[in-house]
C-alpha positions as CSV (number, residue, x, y, z in Angstrom):
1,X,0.0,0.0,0.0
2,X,2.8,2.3,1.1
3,X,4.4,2.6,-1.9
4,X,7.0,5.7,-1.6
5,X,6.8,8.8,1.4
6,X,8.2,11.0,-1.2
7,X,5.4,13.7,-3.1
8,X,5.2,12.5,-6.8
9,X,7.0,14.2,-9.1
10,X,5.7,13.2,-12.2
11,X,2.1,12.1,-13.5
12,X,0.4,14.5,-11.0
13,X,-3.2,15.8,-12.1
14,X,-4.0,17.4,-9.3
15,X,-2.4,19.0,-5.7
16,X,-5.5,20.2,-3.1
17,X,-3.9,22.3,-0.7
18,X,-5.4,22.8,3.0
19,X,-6.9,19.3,3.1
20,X,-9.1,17.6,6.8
21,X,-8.1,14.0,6.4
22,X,-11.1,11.2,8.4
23,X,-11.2,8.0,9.0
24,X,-15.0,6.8,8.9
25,X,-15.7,10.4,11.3
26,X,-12.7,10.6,13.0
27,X,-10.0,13.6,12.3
28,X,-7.0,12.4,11.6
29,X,-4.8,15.4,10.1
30,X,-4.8,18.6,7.6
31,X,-2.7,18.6,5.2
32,X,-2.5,18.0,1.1
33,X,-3.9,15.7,-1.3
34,X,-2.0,14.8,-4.3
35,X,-3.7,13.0,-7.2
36,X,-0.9,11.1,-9.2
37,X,-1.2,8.5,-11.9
38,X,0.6,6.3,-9.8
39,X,-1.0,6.6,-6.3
40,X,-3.6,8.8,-4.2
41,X,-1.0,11.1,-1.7
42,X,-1.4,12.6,1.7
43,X,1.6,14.5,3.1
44,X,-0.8,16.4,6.1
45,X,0.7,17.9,9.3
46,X,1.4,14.5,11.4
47,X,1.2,12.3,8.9
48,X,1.8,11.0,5.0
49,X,0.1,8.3,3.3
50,X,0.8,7.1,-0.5
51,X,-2.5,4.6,-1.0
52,X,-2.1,2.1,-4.7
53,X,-5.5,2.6,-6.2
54,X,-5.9,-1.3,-6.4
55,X,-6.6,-0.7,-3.0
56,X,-9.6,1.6,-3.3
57,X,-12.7,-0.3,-3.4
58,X,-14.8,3.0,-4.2
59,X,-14.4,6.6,-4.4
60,X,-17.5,9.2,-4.8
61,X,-18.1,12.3,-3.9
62,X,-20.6,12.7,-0.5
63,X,-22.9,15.7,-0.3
64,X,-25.2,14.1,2.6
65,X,-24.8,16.0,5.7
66,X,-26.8,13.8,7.5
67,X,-24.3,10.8,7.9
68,X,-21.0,13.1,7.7
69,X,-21.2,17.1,8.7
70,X,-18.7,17.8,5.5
71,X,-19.1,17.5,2.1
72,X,-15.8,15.2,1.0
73,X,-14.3,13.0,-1.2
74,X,-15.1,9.7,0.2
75,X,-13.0,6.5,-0.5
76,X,-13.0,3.4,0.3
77,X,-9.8,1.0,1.1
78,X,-10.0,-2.7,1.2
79,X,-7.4,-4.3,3.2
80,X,-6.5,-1.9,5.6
81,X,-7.3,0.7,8.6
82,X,-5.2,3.5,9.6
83,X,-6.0,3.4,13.3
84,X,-5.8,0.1,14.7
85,X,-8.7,-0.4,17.5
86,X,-8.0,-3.3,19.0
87,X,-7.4,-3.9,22.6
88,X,-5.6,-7.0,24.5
89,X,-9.2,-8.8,25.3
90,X,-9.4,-8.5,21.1
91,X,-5.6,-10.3,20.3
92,X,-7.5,-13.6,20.6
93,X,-10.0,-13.1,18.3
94,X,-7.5,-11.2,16.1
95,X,-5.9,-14.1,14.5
96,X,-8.9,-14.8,13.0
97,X,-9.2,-10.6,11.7
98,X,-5.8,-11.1,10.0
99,X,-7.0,-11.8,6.5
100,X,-6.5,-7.9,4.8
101,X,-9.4,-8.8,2.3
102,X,-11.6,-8.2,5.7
103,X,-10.7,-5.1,7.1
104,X,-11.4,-2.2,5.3
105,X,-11.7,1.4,5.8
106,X,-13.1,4.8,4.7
107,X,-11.4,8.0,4.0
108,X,-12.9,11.4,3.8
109,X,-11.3,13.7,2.3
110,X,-13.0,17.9,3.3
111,X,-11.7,20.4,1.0
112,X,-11.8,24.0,2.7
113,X,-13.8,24.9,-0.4
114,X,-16.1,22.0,-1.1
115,X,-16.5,23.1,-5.0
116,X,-12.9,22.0,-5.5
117,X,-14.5,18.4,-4.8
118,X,-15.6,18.2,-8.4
119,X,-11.9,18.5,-9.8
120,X,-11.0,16.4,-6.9
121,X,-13.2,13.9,-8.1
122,X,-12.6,14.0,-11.9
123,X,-9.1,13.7,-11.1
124,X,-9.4,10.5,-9.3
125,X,-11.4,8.8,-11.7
126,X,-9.0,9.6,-14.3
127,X,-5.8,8.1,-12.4
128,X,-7.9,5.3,-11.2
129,X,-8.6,4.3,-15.0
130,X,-4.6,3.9,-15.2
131,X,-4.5,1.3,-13.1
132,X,-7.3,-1.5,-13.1
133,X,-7.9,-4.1,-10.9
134,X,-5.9,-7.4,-12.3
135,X,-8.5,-9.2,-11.4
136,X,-11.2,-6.9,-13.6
137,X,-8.3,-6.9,-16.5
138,X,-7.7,-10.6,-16.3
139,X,-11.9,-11.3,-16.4
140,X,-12.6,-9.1,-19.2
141,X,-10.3,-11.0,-21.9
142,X,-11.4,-14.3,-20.6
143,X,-13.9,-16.0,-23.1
144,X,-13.7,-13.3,-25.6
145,X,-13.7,-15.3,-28.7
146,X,-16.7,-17.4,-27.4
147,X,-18.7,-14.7,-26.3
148,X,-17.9,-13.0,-30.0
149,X,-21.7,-12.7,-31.2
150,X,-22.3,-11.6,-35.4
151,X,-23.6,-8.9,-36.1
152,X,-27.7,-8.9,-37.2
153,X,-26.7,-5.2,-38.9
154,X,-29.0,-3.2,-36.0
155,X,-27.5,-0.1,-34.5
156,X,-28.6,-0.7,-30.5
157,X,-27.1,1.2,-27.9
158,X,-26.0,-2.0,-26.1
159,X,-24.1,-3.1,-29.1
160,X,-26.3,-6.7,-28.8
161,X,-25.0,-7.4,-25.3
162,X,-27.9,-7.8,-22.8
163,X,-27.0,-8.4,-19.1
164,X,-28.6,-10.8,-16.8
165,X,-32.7,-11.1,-16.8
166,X,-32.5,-9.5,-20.0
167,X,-31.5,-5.7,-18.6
168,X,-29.2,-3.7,-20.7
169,X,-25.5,-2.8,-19.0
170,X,-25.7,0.0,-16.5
171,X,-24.6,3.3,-17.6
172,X,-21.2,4.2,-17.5
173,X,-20.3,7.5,-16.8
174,X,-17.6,9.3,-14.1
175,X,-19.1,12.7,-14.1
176,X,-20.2,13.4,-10.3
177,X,-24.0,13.9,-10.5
178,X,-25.7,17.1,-9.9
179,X,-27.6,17.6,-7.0
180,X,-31.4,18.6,-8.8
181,X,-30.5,16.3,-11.2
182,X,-33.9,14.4,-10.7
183,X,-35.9,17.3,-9.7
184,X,-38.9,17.6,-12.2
185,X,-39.0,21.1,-14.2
């Protein structure tokens, strides 16, 4: 996960100065985000954090004041916590805790301007499309020629691939979502 403590100096898209690092609803420090190609960076006041994007499970933005007071760039880790919880009564039933595909964590990230959390966003997505999941990669070239359908000549905008119960594929799009986005005219 910790892949360098050094600031990256190349493939950065974004730096977001003046940065409140959480865990879950806990502060943890202020500092600055950096948005690399290579990894998501936190160099704040106590502490500095360089997280591989294989490790984030999710990122989105969070505009619901009703389960965090902030809006903030929330993301998800698998595999790991930065505050470790556990007390002595816990060390026996920690051996069976020690699997990193169990624990998990999130991060909130609070701009001091919380309009910056678009670019903050956008940026993400776009380093995180760098570097897929092996897994995901690995899946989506198995059983390519058998799945290779011809083509009937119609012009569908699932290209002839339905998903499961007959559903077309979700919509894929990385644009954050606008808040009155569903409010009727």
């Amino acid at each position: 996960m910790v892949s360098s403590l050094n600031v990256p100096d190349s493939g950065l898209h974004l730096t977001q100065r003046n940065v409140q690092l959480f865990e879950e609803s806990n502060f943890i420090d202020a500092g600055t985000l950096y948005i690399s190609e290579e990894s998501l960076f936190w160099k704040g006041d106590t502490r500095t954090l360089a997280i591989n994007y294989r490790q984030i499970s999710v990122h989105a933005v969070s505009k619901d004041r009703s389960t965090f007071p902030h809006e903030h760039l929330l993301v998800m880790l698998d595999g790991f916590t930065l505050t470790n919880n556990n007390t002595e009564e816990d060390e026996d039933e920690e051996d069976d805790d020690d699997d990193p595909e169990t624990k998990s964590c999130i991060l909130r990230f609070v701009p001091d301007n919380p309009e910056d959390l678009s670019g903050m966003y956008t940026a993400m997505s776009d380093c995180q499309a760098l570097n897929p999941d092996e897994q995901q990669v690995d899946s989506d070239f198995e059983g390519d020629d058998d799945d290779q359908e011809e083509d009937d000549g119609t012009n569908d905008s699932t290209n002839g691939h339905v998903g499961p119960g007959g559903d077309a594929p979700p919509f894929n799009n990385d644009e954050p979502m606008e808040d009155d986005q569903f409010n009727d005219p």
